[in-house]
C-alpha positions as CSV (number, residue, x, y, z in Angstrom):
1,X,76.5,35.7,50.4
2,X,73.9,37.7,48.0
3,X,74.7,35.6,45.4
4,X,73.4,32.7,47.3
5,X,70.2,34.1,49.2
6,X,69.3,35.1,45.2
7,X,69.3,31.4,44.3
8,X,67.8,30.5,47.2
9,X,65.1,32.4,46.0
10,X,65.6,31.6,43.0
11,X,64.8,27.9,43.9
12,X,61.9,28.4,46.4
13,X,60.1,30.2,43.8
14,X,60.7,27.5,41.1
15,X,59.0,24.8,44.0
16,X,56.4,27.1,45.1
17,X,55.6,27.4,41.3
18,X,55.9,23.8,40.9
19,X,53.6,22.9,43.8
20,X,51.0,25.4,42.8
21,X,50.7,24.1,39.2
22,X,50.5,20.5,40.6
23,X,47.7,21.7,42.7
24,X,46.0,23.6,40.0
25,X,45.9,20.3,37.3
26,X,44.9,18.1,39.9
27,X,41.9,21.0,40.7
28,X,41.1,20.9,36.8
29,X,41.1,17.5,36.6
30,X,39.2,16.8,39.5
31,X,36.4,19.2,38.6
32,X,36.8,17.2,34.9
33,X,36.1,14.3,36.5
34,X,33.1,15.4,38.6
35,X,31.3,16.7,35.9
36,X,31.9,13.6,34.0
37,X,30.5,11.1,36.9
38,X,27.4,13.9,36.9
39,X,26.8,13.4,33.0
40,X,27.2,9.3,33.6
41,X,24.9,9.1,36.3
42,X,22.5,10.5,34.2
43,X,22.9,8.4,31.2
44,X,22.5,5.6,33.9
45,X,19.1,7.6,35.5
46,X,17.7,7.2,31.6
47,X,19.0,3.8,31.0
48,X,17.0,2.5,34.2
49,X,14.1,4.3,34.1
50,X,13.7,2.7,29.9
51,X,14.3,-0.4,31.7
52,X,11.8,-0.2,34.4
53,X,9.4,0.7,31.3
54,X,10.2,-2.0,29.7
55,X,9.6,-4.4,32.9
56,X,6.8,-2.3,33.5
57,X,5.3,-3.5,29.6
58,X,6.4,-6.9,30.1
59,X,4.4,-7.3,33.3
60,X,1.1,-5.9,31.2
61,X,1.8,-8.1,28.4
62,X,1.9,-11.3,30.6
63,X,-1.1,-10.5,33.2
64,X,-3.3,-13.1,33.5
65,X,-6.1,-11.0,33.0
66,X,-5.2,-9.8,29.5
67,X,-4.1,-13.2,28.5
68,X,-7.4,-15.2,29.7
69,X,-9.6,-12.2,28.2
70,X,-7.5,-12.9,24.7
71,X,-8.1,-16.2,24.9
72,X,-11.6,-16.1,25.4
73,X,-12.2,-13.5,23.0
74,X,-10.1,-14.0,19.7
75,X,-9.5,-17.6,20.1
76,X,-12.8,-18.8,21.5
77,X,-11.7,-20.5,24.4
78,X,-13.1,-21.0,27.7
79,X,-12.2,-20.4,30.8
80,X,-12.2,-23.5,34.0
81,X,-12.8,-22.4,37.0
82,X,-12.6,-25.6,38.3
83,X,-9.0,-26.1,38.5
84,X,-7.2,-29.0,36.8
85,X,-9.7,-31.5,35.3
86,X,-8.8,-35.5,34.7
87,X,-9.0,-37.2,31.0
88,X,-9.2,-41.1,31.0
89,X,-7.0,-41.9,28.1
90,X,-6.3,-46.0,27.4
91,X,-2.8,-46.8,29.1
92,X,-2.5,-48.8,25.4
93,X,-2.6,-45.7,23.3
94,X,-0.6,-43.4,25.6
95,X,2.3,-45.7,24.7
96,X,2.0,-46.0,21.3
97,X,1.5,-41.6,21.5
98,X,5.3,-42.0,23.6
99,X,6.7,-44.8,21.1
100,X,5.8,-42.0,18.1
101,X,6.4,-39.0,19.6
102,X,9.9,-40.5,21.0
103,X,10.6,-41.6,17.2
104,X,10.1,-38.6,15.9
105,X,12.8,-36.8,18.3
106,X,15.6,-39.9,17.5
């Protein structure tokens, strides 16, 4: 009867162990894991934020305003208020313009 309350005990302390360790990796690796999604969500903070300045640069480069005050300024252009403005070209010539241009691309 001793013998076998001993490996009772014996046992139970063997599962107790076993469940504690269990409990313990699974602690580890869950605090592993957290401090891991921490670091990545901050790579992914930097990676957005270079991306927003990059947006933020395109959106300079292609203003209006800076193109139209380029092209007035280094290229010598002008700028028409006036919206879209007509040219009378001879329905003659604008087909011989199509025949070349559409020989050039065959």
């Amino acid at each position: 009867m001793r013998n076998n309350f001993f490996i009772q005990l014996i046992i139970y302390a063997f599962v107790i162990a076993g469940l504690i360790s269990v409990y313990m990796i699974y602690t580890i690796e869950i605090r592993r894991l957290s401090r891991e999604k921490i670091i990545l969500e901050d790579s992914l903070s930097l990676v957005s934020n270079k991306i927003n300045e990059k947006f933020i640069t395109v959106q300079q480069l292609t203003a209006e305003d800076r193109i139209v005050k380029y092209a007035i300024d280094s290229l010598k252009l002008e700028y028409n208020n006036d919206g879209v403005f007509e040219i009378a070209i001879d329905k003659n010539k604008a087909d011989i313009i199509e025949k070349k241009v559409n020989s050039l691309y065959e």
